[in-house]
N, C-alpha and C positions, 0 to 999 in steps of 0.2 A: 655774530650777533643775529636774533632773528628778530624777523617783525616786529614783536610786542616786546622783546627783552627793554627797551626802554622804559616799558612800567615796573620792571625789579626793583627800580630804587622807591624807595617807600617814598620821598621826599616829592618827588613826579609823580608816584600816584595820589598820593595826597592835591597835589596841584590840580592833575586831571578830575580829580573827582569832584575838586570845589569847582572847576569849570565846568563839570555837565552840570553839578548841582543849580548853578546861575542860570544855564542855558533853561533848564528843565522849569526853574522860578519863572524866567521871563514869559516862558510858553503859555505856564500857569496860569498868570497875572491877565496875562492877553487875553486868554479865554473867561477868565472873571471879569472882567471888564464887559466883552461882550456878551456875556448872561448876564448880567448886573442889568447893562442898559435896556436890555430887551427885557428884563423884568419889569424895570420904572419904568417902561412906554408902554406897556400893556395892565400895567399898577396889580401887580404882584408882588408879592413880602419874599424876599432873598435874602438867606443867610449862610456867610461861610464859617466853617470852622476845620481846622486843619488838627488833625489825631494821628497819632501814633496805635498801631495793633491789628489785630485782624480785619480785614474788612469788614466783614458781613456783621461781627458784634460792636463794631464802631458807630457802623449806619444804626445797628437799633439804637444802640445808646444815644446817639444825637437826636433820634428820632422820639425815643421815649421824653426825652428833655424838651427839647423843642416844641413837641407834638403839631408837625405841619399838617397841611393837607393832603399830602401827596407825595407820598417817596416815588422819586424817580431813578430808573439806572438804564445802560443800556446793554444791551444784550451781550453774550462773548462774541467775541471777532470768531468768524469761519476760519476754516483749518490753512495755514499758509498767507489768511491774511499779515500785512506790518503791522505792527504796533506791540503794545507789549498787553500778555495774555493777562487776564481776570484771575483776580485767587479771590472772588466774592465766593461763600457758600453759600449756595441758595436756599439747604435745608433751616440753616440756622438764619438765615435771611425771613425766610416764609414763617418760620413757628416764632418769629420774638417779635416783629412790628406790629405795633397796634394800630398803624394807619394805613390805607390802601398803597399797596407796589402795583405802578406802571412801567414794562421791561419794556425799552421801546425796541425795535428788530434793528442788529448792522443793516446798512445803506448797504442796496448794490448797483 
């Protein structure tokens, strides 16, 4: 048996995947919570909505719906940074929002 042959059974990865799914919620939540509150101390309007599809035609459509002030995103991670990579397109990002994009830079 090697390493990873434990996920061959469909039944265990089924399992595994509803436990990173939980893991990856709880992360989630955590960090809505803390935008949340630092929105209401600073009295900002925050809204989530969770989409299915491409990224960059998701952000317009919420954006066109919504019509905030300020679309925000954050830059892609540098080469070899953790985390997991951006599939936002920027072209389709830049030609469809009708409201101002601020890309803020990765932290170094």
């Amino acid at each position: 048996m090697m390493g990873d042959d434990w996920l061959n059974n469909a039944s265990t990865r089924d399992v595994y995947a509803r436990h990173v799914e939980r893991q990856l919620e709880r992360e989630i939540e955590a960090e809505v919570a803390r935008v949340r509150a630092d929105a209401a101390a600073r009295g900002l309007r925050y809204a989530r909505q969770i989409v299915l599809g491409r990224p960059a035609e998701c952000l317009v459509d919420c954006a066109s719906r919504l019509r905030p002030d300020l679309v925000v995103i954050g830059s892609p991670r540098p080469p070899r940074a953790k985390g997991l990579r951006s599939r936002m397109d920027p072209d389709t990002l830049l030609r469809g929002l009708v409201v101002p994009l601020l890309v803020v830079p990765y932290p170094r």
